[in-house]
C-alpha positions as YAML, in Angstrom:
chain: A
units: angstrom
residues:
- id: 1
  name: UNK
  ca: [-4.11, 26.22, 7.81]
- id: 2
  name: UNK
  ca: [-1.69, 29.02, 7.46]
- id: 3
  name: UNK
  ca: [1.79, 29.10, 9.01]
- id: 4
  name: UNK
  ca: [3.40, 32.57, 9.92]
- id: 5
  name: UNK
  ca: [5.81, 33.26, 12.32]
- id: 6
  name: UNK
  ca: [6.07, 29.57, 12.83]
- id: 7
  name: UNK
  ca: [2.79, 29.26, 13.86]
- id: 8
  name: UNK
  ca: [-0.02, 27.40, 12.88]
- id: 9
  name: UNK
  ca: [-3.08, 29.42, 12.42]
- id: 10
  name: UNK
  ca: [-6.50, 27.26, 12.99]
- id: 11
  name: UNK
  ca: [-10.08, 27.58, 11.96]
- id: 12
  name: UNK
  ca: [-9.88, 30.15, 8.54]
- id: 13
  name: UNK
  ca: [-12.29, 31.01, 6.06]
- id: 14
  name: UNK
  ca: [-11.32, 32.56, 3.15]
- id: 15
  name: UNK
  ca: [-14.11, 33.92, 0.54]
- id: 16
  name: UNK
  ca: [-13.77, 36.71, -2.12]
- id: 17
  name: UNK
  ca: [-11.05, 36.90, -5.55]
- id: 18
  name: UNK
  ca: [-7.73, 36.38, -4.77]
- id: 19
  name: UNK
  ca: [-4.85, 36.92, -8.07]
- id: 20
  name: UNK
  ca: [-1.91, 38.13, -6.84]
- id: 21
  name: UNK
  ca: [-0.99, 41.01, -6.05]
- id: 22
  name: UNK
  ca: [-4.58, 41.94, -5.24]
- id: 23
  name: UNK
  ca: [-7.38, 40.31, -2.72]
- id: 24
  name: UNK
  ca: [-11.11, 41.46, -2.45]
- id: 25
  name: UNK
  ca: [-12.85, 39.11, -0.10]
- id: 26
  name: UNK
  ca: [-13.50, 38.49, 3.13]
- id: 27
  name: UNK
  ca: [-11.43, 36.32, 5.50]
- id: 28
  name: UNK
  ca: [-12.48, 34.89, 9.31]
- id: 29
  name: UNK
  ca: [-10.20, 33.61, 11.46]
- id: 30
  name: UNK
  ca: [-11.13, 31.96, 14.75]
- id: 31
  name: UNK
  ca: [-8.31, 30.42, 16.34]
- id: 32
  name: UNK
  ca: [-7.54, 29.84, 19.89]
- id: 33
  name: UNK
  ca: [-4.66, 32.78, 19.69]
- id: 34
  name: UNK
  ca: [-6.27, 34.73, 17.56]
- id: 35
  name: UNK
  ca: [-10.47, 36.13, 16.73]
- id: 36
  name: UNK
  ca: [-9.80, 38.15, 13.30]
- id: 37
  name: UNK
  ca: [-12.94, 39.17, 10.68]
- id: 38
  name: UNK
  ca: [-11.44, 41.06, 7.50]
- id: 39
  name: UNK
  ca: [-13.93, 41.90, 4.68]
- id: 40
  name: UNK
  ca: [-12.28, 44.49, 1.82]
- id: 41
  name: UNK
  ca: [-9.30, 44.93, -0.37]
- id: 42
  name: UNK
  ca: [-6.32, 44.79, -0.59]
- id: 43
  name: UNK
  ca: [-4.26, 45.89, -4.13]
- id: 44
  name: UNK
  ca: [-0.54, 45.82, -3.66]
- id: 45
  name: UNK
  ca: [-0.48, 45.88, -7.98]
- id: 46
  name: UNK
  ca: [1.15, 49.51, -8.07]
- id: 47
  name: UNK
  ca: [3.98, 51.29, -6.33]
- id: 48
  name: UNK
  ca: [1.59, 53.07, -3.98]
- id: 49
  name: UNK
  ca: [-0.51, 50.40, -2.43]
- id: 50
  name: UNK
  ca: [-4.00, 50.33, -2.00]
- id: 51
  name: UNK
  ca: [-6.63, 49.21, 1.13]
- id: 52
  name: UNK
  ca: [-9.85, 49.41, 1.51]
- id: 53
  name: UNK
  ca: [-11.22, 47.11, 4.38]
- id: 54
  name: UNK
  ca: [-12.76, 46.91, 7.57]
- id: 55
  name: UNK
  ca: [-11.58, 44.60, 10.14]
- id: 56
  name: UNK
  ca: [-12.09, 43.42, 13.51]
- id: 57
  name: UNK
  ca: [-9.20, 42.07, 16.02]
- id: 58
  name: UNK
  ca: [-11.54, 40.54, 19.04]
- id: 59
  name: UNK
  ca: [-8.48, 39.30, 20.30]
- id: 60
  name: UNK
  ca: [-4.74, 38.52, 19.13]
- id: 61
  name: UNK
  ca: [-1.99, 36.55, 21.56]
- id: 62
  name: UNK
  ca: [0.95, 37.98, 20.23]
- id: 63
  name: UNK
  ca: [3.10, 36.76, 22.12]
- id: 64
  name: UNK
  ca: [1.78, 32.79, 21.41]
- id: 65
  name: UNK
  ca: [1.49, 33.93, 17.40]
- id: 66
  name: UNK
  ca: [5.50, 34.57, 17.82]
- id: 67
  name: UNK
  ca: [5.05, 37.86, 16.54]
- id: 68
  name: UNK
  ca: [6.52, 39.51, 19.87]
- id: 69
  name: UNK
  ca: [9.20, 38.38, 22.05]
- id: 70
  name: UNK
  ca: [7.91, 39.48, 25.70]
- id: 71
  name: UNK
  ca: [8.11, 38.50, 29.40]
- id: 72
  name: UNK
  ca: [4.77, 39.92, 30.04]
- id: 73
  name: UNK
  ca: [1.45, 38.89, 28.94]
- id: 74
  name: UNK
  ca: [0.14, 40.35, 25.66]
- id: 75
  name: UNK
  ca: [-3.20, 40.94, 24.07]
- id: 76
  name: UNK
  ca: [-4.33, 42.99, 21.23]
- id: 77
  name: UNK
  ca: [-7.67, 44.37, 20.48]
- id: 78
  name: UNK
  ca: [-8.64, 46.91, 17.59]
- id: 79
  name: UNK
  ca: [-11.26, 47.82, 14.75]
...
């Protein structure tokens, strides 16, 4: 489980090398609020960051992941 936001993300897998600052892997998340596949990297090591990755938003809640503060309905969907 991973809290953000004061939220409790649900249902992650997490495979690859992760040492900090850098991640190559591949993470899945499949919670109720949020459908999320990442597979790349990500190398925050330097002063000009580095990504490489390819990911896939099915579907994000944004308002329910407290990540917007809106009257309306939200949902995000991107590749």
């Amino acid at each position: 489980m991973i809290v953000f936001e004061n939220y409790n993300y649900k249902n992650i897998t997490l495979s690859g090398n992760f040492k900090h600052p850098l991640f190559d892997g591949e993470l899945n998340i499949n919670d109720p609020n949020l459908k999320l596949t990442f597979n790349g990297l990500i190398d925050v090591s330097e002063k000009l960051n580095r990504f490489n990755f390819k990911a896939n938003i099915e579907y994000a809640e944004l308002n329910k992941l407290n990540l917007i503060n809106n009257d309306s309905f939200t949902i995000w969907r991107t590749k």
